[in-house]
C-alpha positions in Angstrom: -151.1 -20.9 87.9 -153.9 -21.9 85.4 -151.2 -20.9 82.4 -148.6 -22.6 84.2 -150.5 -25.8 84.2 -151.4 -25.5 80.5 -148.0 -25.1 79.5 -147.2 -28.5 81.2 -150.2 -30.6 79.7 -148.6 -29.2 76.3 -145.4 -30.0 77.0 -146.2 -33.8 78.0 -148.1 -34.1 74.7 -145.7 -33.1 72.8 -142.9 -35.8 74.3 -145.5 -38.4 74.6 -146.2 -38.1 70.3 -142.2 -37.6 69.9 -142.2 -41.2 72.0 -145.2 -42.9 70.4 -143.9 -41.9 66.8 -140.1 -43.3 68.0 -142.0 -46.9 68.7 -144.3 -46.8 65.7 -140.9 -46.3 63.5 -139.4 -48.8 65.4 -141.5 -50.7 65.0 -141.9 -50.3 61.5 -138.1 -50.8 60.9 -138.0 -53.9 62.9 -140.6 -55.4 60.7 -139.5 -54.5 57.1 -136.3 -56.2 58.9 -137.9 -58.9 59.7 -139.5 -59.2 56.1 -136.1 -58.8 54.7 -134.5 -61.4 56.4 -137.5 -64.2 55.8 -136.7 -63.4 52.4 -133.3 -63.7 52.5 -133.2 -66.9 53.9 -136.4 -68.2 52.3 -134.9 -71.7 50.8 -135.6 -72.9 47.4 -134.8 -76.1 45.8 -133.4 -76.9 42.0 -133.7 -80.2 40.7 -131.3 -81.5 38.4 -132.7 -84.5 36.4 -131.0 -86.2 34.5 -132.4 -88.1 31.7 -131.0 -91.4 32.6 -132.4 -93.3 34.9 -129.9 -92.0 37.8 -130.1 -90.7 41.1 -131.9 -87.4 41.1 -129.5 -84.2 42.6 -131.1 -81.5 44.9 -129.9 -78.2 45.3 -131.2 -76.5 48.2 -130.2 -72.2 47.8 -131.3 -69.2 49.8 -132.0 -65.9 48.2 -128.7 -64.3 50.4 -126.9 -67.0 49.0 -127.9 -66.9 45.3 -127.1 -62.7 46.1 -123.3 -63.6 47.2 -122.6 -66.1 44.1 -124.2 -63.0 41.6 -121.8 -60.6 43.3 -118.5 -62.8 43.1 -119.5 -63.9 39.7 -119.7 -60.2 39.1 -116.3 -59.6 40.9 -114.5 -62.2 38.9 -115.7 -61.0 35.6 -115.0 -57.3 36.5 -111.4 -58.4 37.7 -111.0 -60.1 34.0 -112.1 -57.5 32.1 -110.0 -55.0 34.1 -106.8 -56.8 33.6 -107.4 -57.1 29.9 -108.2 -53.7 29.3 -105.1 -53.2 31.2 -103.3 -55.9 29.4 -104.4 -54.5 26.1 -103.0 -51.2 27.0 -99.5 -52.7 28.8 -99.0 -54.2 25.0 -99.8 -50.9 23.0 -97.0 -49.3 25.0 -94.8 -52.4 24.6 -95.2 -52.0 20.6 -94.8 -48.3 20.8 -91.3 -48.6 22.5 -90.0 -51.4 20.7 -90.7 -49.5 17.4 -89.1 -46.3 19.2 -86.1 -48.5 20.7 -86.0 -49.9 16.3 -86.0 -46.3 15.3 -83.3 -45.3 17.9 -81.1 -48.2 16.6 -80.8 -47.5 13.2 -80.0 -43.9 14.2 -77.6 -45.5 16.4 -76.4 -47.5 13.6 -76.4 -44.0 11.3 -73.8 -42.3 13.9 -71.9 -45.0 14.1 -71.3 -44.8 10.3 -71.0 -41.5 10.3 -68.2 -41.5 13.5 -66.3 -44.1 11.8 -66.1 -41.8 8.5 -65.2 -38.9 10.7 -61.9 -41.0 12.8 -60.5 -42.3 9.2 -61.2 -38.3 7.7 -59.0 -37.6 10.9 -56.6 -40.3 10.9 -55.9 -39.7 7.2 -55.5 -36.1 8.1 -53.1 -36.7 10.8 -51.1 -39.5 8.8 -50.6 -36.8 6.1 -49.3 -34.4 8.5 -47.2 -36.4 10.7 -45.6 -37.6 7.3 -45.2 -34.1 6.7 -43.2 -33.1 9.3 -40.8 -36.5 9.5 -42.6 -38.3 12.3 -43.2 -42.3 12.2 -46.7 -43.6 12.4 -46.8 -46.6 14.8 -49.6 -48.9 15.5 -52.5 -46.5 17.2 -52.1 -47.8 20.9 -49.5 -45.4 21.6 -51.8 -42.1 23.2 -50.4 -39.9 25.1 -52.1 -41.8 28.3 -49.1 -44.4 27.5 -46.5 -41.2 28.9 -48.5 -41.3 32.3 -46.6 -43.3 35.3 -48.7 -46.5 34.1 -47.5 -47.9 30.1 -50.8 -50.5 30.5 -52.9 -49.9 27.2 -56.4 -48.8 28.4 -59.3 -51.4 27.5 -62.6 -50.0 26.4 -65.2 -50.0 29.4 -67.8 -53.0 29.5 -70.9 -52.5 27.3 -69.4 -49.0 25.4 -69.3 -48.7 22.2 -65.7 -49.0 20.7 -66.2 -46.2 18.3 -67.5 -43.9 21.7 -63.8 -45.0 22.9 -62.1 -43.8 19.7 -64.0 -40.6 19.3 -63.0 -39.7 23.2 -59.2 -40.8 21.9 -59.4 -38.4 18.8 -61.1 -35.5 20.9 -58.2 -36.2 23.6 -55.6 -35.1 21.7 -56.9 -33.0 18.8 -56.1 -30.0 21.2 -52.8 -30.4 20.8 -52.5 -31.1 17.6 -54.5 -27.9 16.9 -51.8 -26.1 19.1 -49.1 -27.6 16.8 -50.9 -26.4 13.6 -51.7 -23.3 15.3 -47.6 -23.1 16.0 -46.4 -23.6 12.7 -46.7 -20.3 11.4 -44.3 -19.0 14.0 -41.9 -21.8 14.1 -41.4 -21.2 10.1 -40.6 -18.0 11.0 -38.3 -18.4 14.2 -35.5 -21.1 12.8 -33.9 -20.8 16.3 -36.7 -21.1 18.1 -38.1 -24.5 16.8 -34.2 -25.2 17.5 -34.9 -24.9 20.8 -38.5 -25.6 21.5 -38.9 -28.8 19.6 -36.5 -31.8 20.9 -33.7 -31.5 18.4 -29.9 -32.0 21.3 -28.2 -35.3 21.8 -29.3 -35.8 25.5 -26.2 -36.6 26.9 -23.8 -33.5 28.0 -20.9 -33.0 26.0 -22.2 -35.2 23.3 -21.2 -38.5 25.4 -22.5 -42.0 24.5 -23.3 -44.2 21.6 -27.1 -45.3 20.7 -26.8 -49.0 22.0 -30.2 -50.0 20.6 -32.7 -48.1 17.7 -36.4 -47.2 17.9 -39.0 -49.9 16.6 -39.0 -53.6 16.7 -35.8 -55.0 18.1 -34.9 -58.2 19.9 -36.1 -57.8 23.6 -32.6 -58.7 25.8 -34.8 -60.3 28.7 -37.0 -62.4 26.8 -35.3 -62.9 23.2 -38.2 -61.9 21.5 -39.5 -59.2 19.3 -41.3 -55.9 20.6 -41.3 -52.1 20.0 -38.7 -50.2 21.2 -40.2 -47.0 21.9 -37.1 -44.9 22.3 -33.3 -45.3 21.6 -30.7 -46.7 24.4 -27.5 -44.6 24.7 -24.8 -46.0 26.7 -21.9 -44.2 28.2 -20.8 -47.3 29.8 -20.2 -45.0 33.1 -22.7 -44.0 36.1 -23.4 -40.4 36.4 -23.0 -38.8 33.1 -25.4 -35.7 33.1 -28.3 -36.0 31.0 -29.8 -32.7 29.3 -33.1 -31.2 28.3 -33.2 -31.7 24.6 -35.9 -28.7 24.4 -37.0 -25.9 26.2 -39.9 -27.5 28.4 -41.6 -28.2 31.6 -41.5 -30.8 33.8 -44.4 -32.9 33.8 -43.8 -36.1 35.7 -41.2 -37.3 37.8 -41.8 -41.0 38.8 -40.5 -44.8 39.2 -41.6 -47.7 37.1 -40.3 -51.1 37.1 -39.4 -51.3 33.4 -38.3 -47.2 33.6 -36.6 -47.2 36.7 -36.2 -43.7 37.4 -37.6 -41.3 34.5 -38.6 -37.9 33.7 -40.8 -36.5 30.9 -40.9 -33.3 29.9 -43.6 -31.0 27.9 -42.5 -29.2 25.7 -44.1 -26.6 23.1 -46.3 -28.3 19.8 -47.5 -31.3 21.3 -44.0 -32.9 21.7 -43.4 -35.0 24.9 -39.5 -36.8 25.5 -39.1 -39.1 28.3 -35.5 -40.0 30.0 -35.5 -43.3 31.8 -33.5 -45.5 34.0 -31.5 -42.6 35.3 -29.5 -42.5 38.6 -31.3 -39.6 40.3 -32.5 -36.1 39.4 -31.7 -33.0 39.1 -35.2 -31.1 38.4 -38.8 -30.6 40.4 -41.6 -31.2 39.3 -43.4 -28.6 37.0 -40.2 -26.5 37.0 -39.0 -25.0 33.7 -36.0 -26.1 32.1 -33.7 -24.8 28.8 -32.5 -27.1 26.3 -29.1 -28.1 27.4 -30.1 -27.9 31.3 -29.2 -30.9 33.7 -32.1 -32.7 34.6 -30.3 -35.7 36.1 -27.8 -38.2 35.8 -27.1 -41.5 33.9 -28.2 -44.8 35.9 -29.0 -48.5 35.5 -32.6 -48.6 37.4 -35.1 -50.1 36.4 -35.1 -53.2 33.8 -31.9 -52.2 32.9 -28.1 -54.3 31.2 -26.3 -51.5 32.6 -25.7 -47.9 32.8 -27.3 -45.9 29.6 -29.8 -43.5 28.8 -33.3 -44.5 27.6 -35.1 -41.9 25.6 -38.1 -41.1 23.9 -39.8 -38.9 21.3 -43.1 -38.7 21.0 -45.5 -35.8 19.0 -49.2 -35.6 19.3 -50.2 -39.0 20.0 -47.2 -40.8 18.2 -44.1 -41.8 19.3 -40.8 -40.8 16.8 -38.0 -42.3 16.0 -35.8 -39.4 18.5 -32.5 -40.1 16.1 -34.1 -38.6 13.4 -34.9 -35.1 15.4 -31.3 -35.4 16.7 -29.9 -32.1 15.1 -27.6 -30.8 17.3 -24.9 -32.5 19.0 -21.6 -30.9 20.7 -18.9 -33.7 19.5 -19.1 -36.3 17.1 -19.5 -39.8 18.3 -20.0 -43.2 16.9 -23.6 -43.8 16.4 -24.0 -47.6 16.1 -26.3 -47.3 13.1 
């Protein structure tokens, strides 16, 4: 029991020094916190004196509040200085990019050059070779986008370069032209073939008709005035006369158009393309091969049309052709109106 009782006067000792050093820290705490805040909010005066004879300004501060104007002053200046620095640095990357945005414009400016050189290089090439093989060159608006159901001339998109416009035009139809090139070897060497694979048969059966108007600028019978002709009018003065393939081809569009009427166009082999308006109805599907001399349809008056006749057009690459002048064959002779 004696050990028991020891252990218990320990014990008590020992939580009664943990509790008197608690209060003494305590109490130590509360003081310096009491010191702190005297000083804190120990008041001081500033005089301002003027050296007139005015009225005298007092300016009574504590030491908290003179601590709070140091640390906004501190704050305001740090806030400067940081958007200066950053300021400073927003500018350097300005100058950097303009002078990269300068350096990218006179490369700009370089291709441009250099893609203009290219299309007249081209455009010389192809004049030279259309002229080679008896084609007409007519003002450069006449793609082969104009042979789709729409003839609107396409307008270069807002904010694109024109010559990124004409570079896409040459690259359009270059393929073709390369497949015409590529053909020429063969179609020196196969007389009857280019007979038949090149546009070359008057297009009505049984050599009916007589070209009512030429290709290129005639007098417009609706409004009186001037524009291209882009084919040749043959009239038979009669509905129904079948019309014929000129070439060996494929049927690439059958469709309406309010000018056209009814029309066909066919593709044919070396980049040629003939299209047979204002007919009465057809005779073909679409995509289905056809022979030269093949009905395709029949003679009509749709369309923007004087009455019954054959419009037809020629057109190699991305030119159109005057289609008389590829007119070789034809079964009986006929006036021609020229």
């Amino acid at each position: 029991m004696a050990q028991i009782h020891e252990y218990k006067r320990l014990e008590n000792n020992i939580v009664n020094s943990i509790k008197n050093t608690v209060k003494a820290v305590g109490r130590g705490l509360k003081k310096a916190l009491q010191t702190v805040g005297r000083f804190l909010t120990h008041r001081y005066t500033v005089v301002f004196v003027p050296h007139s004879e005015k009225k005298v300004y007092n300016l009574h501060i504590t030491v908290l509040s003179f601590i709070c104007f140091l640390l906004i002053v501190t704050g305001v200046i740090g806030a400067f200085s940081w958007y200066g620095a950053t300021h400073n640095a927003t500018q350097t990357v300005i100058v950097g990019t303009d002078n990269r945005v300068a350096q990218l414009q006179g490369s700009l400016e370089q291709v441009d050059y250099e893609a203009q050189q290219l299309i007249q290089a081209v455009r010389g090439f192809l004049s030279g070779f259309h002229n080679a093989i008896g084609s007409e060159n007519i003002p450069r608006n006449s793609f082969i986008g104009d042979f789709g159901p729409s003839s609107t001339i396409r307008e270069t998109p807002e904010g694109e370069l024109p010559v990124v416009e004409q570079l896409r035009e040459l690259t359009s139809y270059l393929p073709t032209l390369e497949d015409s090139i590529r053909d020429m070897g063969g179609i020196v060497r196969s007389q009857s073939t280019l007979l038949t694979d090149i546009p070359s048969a008057w297009p009505i059966q049984g050599g009916a008709g007589r070209i009512s108007m030429r290709f290129g600028n005639t007098i417009n019978p609706f409004t009186g005035q001037y524009h291209l002709h882009r084919g040749i009018d043959i009239s038979t003065g009669r509905f129904g006369d079948p019309i014929i393939a000129t070439a060996n081809g494929t049927v690439a569009t059958i469709d309406y158009a309010p000018d056209y009427g009814i029309y066909i166009i066919l593709r044919h082999k070396h980049g040629y393309f003939t299209r047979y308006a204002h007919m009465l109805r057809i005779n073909v599907r679409l995509g289905q091969t056809v022979r030269q001399g093949e009905v395709i349809g029949f003679v009509g008056s749709t369309g923007l049309s004087t009455g019954p006749h054959l419009h037809y057009e020629v057109q190699l690459g991305s030119d159109l052709v005057d289609p008389y002048t590829h007119i070789i064959t034809r079964s009986s002779a006929s006036r021609t109106g020229r």
